[in-house]
Every structure is written in structure tokens, then in C-alpha cells.
N, C-alpha and C positions, 0 to 999 in steps of 0.2 A: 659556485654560482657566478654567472658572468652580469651584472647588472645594468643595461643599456639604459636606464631609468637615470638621466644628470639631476632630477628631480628626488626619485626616492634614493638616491644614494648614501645621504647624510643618514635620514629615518634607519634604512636599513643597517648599516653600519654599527650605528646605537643601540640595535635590540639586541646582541650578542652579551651585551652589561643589563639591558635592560629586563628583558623576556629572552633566558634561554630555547624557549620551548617556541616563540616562533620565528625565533633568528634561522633555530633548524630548518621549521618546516619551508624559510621562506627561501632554502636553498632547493626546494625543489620546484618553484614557480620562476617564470618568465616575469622581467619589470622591464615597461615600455614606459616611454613617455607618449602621451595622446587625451586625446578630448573624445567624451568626457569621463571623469574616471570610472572605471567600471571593472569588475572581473567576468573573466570565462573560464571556462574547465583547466587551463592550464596557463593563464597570462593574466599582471593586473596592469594596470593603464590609470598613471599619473596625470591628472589636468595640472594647469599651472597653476590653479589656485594653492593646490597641493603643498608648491616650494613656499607660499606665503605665509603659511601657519605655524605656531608655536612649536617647537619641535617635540612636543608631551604629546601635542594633539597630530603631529605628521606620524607618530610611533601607535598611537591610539588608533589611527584610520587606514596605516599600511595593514596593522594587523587583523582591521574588520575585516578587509580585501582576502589577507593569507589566510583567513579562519571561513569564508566562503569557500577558496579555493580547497583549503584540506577536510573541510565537511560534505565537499565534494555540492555542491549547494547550487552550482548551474548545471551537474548532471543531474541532480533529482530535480530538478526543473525542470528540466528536457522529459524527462520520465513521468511526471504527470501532466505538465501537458498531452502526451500520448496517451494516457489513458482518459483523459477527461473532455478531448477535444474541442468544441468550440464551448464548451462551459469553462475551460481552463481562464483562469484568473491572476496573470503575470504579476499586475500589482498588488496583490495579496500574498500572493506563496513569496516574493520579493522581500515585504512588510516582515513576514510569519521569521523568515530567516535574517533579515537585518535585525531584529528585535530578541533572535538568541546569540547571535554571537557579541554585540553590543551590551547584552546583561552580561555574558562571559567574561568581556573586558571590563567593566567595569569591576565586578567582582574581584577582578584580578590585581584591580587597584592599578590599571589605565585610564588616559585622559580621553574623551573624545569631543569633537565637535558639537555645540548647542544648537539647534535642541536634536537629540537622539534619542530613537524610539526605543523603548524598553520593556522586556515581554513580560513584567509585573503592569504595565498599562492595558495589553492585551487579556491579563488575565484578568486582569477587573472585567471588562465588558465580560467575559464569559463565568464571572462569579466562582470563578477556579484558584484565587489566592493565593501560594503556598505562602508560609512565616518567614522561609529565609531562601534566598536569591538560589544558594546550592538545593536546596529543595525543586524549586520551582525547573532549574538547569536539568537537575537529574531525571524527573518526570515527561518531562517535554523534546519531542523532534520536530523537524521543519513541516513532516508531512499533518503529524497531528493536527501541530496548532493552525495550519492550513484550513485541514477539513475543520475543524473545531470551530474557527472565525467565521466560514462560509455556511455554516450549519447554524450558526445563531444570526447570521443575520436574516436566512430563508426564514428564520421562525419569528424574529421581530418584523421583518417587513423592511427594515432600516437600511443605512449602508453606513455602520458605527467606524467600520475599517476604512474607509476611502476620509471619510469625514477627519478621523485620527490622523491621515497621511496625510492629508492638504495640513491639516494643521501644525504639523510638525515635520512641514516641506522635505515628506520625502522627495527624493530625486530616485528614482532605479537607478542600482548599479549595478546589476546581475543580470546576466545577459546567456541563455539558453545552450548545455553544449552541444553543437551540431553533431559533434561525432559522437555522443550517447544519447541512452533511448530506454525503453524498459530494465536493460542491464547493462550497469556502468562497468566498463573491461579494467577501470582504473582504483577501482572502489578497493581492492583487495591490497595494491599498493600502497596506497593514502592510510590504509589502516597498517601496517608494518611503518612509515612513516610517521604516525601519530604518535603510536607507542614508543616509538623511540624519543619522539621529542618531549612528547610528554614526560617520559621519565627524566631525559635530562631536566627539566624544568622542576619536575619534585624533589630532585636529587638539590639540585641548587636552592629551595624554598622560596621563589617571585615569578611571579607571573603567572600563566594561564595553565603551567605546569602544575599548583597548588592544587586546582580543580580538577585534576586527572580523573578522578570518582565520580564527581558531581555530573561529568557532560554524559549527555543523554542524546544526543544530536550526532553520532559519529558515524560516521557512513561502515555499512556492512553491505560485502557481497551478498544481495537476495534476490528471488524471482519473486516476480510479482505476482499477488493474490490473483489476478484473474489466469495466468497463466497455469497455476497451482492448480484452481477451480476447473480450470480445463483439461488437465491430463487427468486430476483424480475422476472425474464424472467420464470423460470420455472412455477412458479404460475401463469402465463399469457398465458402459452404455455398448459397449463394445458386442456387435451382436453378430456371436458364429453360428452358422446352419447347426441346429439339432438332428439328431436321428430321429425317424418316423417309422416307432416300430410295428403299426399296421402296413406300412408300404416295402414293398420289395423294391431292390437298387435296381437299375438297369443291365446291368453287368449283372447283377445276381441270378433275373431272369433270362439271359442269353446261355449263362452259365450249366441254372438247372435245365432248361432242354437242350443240348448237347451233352449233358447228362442221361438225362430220358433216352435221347436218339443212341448214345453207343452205350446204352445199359450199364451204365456206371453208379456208382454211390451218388448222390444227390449231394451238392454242396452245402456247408452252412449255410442260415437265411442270412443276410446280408439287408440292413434296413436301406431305406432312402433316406435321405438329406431334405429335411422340413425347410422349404422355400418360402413359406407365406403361416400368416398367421401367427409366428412371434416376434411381432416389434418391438424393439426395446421401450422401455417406459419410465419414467423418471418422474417422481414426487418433490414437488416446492411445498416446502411449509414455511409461510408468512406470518412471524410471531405478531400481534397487531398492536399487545401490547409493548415492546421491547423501543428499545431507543433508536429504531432504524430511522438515520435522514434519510431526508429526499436523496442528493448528492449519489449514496453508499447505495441505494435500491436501484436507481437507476445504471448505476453501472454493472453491478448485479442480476442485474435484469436484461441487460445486451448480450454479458456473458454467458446466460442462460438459453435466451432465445436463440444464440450463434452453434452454442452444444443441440439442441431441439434440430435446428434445422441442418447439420452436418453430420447428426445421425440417423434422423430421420424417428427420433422418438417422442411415442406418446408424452405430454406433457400434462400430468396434471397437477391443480392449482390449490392448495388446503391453508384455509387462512384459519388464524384462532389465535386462542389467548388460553383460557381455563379449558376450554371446550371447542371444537371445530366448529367455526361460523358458515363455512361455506367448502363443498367439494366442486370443481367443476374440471375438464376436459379442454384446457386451451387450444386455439386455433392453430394448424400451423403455421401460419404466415403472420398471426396476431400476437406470438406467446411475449414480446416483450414491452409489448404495446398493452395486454393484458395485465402485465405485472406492475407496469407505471400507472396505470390510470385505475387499480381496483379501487372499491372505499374499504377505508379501513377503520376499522372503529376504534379508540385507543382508549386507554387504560384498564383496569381491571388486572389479574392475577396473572399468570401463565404455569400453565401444567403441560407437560410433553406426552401423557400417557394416551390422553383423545387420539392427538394428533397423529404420533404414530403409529396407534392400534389400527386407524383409518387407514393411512398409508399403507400397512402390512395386508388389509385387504386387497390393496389395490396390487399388489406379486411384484414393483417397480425394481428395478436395476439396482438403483439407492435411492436413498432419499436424503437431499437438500435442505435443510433446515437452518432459515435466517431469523436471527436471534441473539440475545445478548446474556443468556444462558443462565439468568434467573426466574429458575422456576419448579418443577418436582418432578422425576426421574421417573421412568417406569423400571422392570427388567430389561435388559438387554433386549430385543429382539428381531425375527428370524433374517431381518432383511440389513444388508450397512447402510450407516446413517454418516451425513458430513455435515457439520455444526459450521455452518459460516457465519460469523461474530461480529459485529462495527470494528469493535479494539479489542485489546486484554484481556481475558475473564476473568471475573471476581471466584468463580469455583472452575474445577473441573469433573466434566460429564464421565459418567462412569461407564461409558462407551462408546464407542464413535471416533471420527478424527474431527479435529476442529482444525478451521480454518479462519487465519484475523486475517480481516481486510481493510484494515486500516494501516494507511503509508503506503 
């Protein structure tokens, strides 16, 4: 590591006794000195204030820096801002991720700068608790507690997260990487770097090494849920000319009279190629009772309207709970405008047998089903079904693929 940082130099020096685990990692990051401090994908940036602090708390905030950088924490910035667009909320998802690595240090039994956000504050507003700090670590990523904080404050009306940051002066210090995007090319690197420093760190017993189990925040090479949503439905919507076995090819009939004319055996009949009349067709089922935010439908609902209108497939709409509330034939130029604005009625049971029985009437490609996957199973049946989920299932469907769309 070459260290250009006359500021972090001493800090860094010191985590080698201190925290084996991210003396490592902070050999593969860039240190600058610059205003004001911050990290990006692959550099952190010392302010002066930096050299004035306790040296417990200069080793405490170089490694909030290196624990953004190796959570990879401004490319999954960069990657939901691209998926959320002008909804995207920098000082939240900022919040969401200084509040896991700052529990992690702490935990680790480092010092940090007062006051420091702490994702046991975050989980109180969302009534999410855990008992102990590695609990709460293992359960929780940056994107969750993201969507998680913007989801309860659509439902309170409030703004409990901006309120929390003023009062405990956040500053951002994460800063978007420009060179990643839905998929981060470095994420797969960071993770062979992690485990290695991690294990020196458990090997040694201090530091952030301790928690190797506990973190739940560790960047994985993934594609993202609407990309996912995209090739499974479009590969299914994928619609090839059928044979029309009342119609003769053209070729077939040129064939049999040149046939006819030099009295020869007649050819096999040879169909035509069905041009019109089977559009592909695709079934939404909108669980109405399930825990879908706002946030998760609407982006769901882009992705959905974007497959509709690049297939050119019938969409239709089936909302329910216990029993199908409503069938209808969306517009095509309205389908995601239709999915945002239905009324939904909420709570009540959910059973999947209505809803799919309906569907299967209607012949659809597959059928979509958004849901949080409690609720009562039918038999399998004739048509595929894709389980798109907010998060995690608590069971799994006894057919189908599912799909999480959360993170």
C-alpha cells in the first residue's frame, strides 16, 4: 500500500496491532488527503480535521471509511440510485450504511467520533429490535434497511430519518461510484478480500475480524431483481409463429400443383405459419392483502409495463386476497400507470387457489404473482407461475420460481 494520506498515515499504521482485519483490507484502498472526508468505490479522503483527533477515534473513522469501501457501499449506491431514479434518497441509503458499519465498529470494541449513528436507533423507529448488536448485524444490509426506513416513513407521513440526521449532524460521506451501476465488476474481488482479512482478524481474536459471522452487509456479485424479472417473463412471453393446421404453406401449394401438372405423388401437407391471433399474454396477480410498499410496486410496475410493451403482450390485471377482487385487460400504453394507481383493499387472508384458477383460465404465458407468500397453496397448475416477494420468504411455494426483490 502506497499511502499519500500525511494525515492517515499514523491511524493506518496503528491498525496492523490494532484491527488486523482492516489494516488488510486497507491495503487495497487509495488514501488521499482532501476536503471533505469522504469515500468512493476505491479512495478515502482525509479532511484536516482528521489529524486533530484522538488517535482511538482517527483508527475508529479510518476504518468506517475502509468498511464502506470493502462493503462496496458507494457501488450499491450507485445501483439503486439507477434503479429508483428520481425517488432515489442519497441521504437515507448514506444514513442506512453509516449506521451498519459504525454498529460493526463498535461492536468490535472501536472508538468513534460523538455522536455516531447506530442501526439499534434505526431499528427502534421501524419496531425491528434485535437483543444483541451481532443479531441485529447479521440480519440486516444496506439495501434493506434502506427500503425498510423509506417504507415506514411513506406509512407514517413523517420524515423520522432526516429528523435522526440533523440531530446527530450527519455530514455524507459516501459519495456514488461512477464507474458502477446495477453490477458492480469489483464486488466479486472485495469478497475474496474480505474473507481473507476477516479470517486474519478471527485468527488473531480483535477486531472486526471477531464478527466474521455476524456481518450480514457483505457485498455479493448479484443481478438485479428487475433484470432477473426481465429475462424470466420475457423468455416466456417469447412468442414464435405456430403452425395453422387448417392453412396450407405457400410453398406447399406451389409444390402440390407442379405435382398435379407432371402427375407425380402429391406432397405432404405442409401447414402455414399462424401470423395473427396468438399474442402472448401475461397474468399480474396483486396480493392486496401482503406487505407490498408503495416504493417495491412501483418499481415492479415499470418493470412490468416495460416487458408489456416490448412484447407486445396482452396484460392482464387480478387483484385478491382470499378470493379475486377484480379481473381486468390493461391498457397498453396505461399498464404501469394501471398497476400504480389501482385501489387496493388491504387486509384480510390470502389464498393463491382463486387467483390462479382465474389465471389458468385466462391460457397467459405465466403468470406473475406479487406477494409475500403467506397464504394457501393450490396443486400445481397447467400454466408457470413467478412468486415475486418484497424480501425473504417465511415458507417456500411448492411450485413456482420465486423471485426477492428486495436490495
Amino acid at each position: 500500500m502506497s499511502v499519500h494520506s500525511d494525515r492517515a498515515a499514523p491511524a493506518l499504521a496503528h491498525l496492523g496491532e490494532a484491527d488486523p482485519a482492516l489494516a488488510a483490507l486497507a491495503l487495497w484502498i487509495a488514501h488521499r488527503d482532501g476536503e471533505p472526508m469522504r469515500s468512493d468505490g476505491t479512495t478515502i479522503h482525509y479532511d484536516a480535521a482528521f489529524a486533530l483527533r484522538p488517535r482511538p477515534e482517527q483508527v475508529g473513522l479510518a476504518g468506517h471509511h475502509i468498511l464502506h469501501v470493502a462493503f462496496r457501499h458507494p457501488a450499491r449506491m450507485a445501483a439503486m440510485a439507477e434503479r429508483e431514479g428520481t425517488r432515489f434518497d442519497a441521504r437515507r441509503f448514506n444514513l442506512a450504511a453509516d449506521a451498519l458499519v459504525n454498529e460493526a465498529l463498535i461492536a468490535a470494541e472501536h472508538a468513534l467520533p460523538r455522536p455516531a449513528v447506530r442501526l439499534r436507533d434505526l431499528l427502534a423507529m421501524l419496531d425491528a429490535e434485535e437483543d444483541r448488536p451481532e443479531a441485529a448485524l447479521a440480519a440486516w444490509d444496506v439495501e434493506r434497511l434502506y427500503i425498510a426506513l423509506g417504507a415506514q416513513e411513506a406509512r407514517s407521513g413523517g420524515s423520522e430519518t432526516e429528523d435522526y440526521a440533523r440531530r446527530m449532524g450527519l455530514a455524507p460521506d459516501l459519495a456514488p461510484d461512477p464507474d458502477a451501476g446495477a453490477e458492480d465488476p469489483k464486488a466479486a474481488d472485495w469478497q475474496g478480500h474480505l474473507a481473507r482479512a476477516l479470517e486474519a482478524g478471527r485468527q488473531a481474536g480483535r477486531g472486526i475480524g471477531r464478527l466474521a459471522q455476524a456481518l450480514g452487509d457483505l457485498p455479493a456479485p448479484r443481478v438485479p431483481w428487475e433484470r432477473q424479472l426481465r429475462g424470466l417473463v420475457a423468455r416466456a412471453l417469447d412468442h414464435r409463429p405456430q403452425p395453422s393446421p387448417t392453412r396450407p404453406a405457400r410453398r406447399w401449394i406451389a409444390r402440390e400443383a407442379e405435382a398435379r401438372a407432371a402427375g407425380t405423388p402429391t406432397p405432404g401437407f405442409e401447414p402455414a405459419v399462424a401470423r395473427e391471433g396468438a399474442r402472448p399474454r401475461l397474468a399480474v396477480g396483486l396480493d392486496t392483502s401482503g406487505s407490498v410498499e408503495d416504493a417495491t410496486l412501483a418499481r415492479f410496475a415499470a418493470e412490468i409495463a416495460g416487458l408489456a410493451r416490448r412484447s407486445g403482450a396482452e396484460t392482464h390485471l387480478l387483484t385478491f386476497d382470499e378470493t379475486v377482487h377484480e379481473t381486468r385487460l390493461l391498457p397498453p400504453a396505461g399498464v404501469e400507470t394501471a398497476l400504480r394507481t389501482r385501489p387496493l383493499p388491504r387486509g384480510g387472508g390470502t389464498s393463491f387457489e382463486d387467483v390462479l384458477a382465474e389465471a389458468e383460465r385466462l391460457r397467459p404465458a405465466i403468470a406473475v404473482i406479487l406477494t409475500d407468500l403467506g397464504g394457501i397453496f393450490p396443486p400445481r397448475p397447467a400454466i408457470p407461475v413467478l412468486w415475486a416477494i418484497p424480501r425473504a420468504p417465511r415458507t417456500t411455494p411448492p411450485f413456482g420460481r420465486v423471485l426477492e426483490m428486495e436490495g
